[in-house]
C-alpha positions as CSV (number, residue, x, y, z in Angstrom):
1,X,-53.1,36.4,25.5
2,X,-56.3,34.3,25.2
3,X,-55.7,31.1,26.1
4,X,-59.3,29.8,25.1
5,X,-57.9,29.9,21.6
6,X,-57.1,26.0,19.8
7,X,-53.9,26.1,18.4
8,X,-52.2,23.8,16.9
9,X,-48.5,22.9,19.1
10,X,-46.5,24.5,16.2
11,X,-48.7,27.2,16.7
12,X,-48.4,27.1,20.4
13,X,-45.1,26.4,20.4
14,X,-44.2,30.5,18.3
15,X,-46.8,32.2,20.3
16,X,-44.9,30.5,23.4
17,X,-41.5,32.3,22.3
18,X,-42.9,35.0,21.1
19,X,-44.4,35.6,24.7
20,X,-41.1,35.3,25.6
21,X,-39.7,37.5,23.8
22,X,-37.7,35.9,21.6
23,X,-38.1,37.3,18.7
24,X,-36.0,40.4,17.4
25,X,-36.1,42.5,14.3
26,X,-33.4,41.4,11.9
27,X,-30.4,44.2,11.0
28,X,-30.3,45.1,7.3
29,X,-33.7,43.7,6.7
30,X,-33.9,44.1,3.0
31,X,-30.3,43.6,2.2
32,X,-30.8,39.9,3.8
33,X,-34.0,39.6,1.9
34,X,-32.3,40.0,-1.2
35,X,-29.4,37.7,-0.8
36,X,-32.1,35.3,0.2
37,X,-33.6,36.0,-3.3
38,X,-30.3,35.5,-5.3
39,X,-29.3,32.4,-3.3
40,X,-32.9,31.0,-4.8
41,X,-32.7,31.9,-8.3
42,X,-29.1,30.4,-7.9
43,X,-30.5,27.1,-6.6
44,X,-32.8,27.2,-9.2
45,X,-30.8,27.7,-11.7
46,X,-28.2,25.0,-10.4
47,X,-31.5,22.7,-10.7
48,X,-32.3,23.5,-14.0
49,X,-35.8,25.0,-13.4
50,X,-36.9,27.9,-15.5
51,X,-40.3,30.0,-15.6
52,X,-41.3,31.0,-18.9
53,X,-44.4,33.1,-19.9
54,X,-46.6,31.4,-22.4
55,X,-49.6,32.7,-24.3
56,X,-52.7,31.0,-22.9
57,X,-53.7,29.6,-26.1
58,X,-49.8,28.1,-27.0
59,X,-50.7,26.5,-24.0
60,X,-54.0,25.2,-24.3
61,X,-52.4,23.8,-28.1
62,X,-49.3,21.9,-26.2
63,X,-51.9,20.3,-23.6
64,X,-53.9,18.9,-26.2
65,X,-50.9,17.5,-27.9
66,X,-49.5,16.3,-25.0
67,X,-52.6,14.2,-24.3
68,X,-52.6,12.8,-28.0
69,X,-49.2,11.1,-26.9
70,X,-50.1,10.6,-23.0
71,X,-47.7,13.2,-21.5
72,X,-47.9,16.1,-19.2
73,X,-47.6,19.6,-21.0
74,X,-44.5,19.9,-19.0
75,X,-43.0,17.0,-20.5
76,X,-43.8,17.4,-24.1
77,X,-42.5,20.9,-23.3
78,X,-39.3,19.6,-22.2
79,X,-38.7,16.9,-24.7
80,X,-39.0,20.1,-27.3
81,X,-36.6,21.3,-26.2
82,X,-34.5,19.1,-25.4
83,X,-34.7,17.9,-29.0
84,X,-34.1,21.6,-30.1
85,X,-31.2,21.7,-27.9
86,X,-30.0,18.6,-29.9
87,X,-30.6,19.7,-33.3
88,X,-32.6,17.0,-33.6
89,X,-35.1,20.0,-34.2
90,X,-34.2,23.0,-36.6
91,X,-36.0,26.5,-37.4
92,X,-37.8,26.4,-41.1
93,X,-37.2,29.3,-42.9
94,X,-40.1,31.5,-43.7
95,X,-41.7,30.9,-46.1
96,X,-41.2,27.4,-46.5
């Protein structure tokens, strides 16, 4: 290996085992890979985080409202529902 090369000692450090031979494929590959996957969308779920798709213009809209009352568009996002989730916010009926 060229050992003119900078690297940083983490760096070092994985070419260092690697040299070494340390480093072995991993059985089931993809099998691990997506229990990995599941045991994240669990923590996130356990967290409370959720990803939503938004048009880009419903979410140009909330950021300006959100800066008319000095909150992030995740907050004021958040507080919505939240207040839905309430009922502190209800559906109008069409129409109305």
């Amino acid at each position: 290996m060229n050992r003119d090369l900078k690297l940083e000692s983490e760096e070092q450090e994985l070419l260092d085992s690697y040299e070494r031979d340390e480093w072995h494929s991993i059985a089931k590959l993809q099998e691990r890979l997506s229990q990995y996957q599941a045991d994240a969308m669990a923590t996130f779920e356990a967290m409370g985080l959720v990803s939503i798709a938004l048009p880009q213009e419903d979410i140009q809209a909330i950021r300006e409202k959100a800066a008319t009352v000095g909150m992030s568009y995740q907050a004021l996002i958040a507080n919505i529902l939240h207040q839905y989730a309430l009922g502190n916010l209800v559906e109008k009926p069409h129409g109305a």
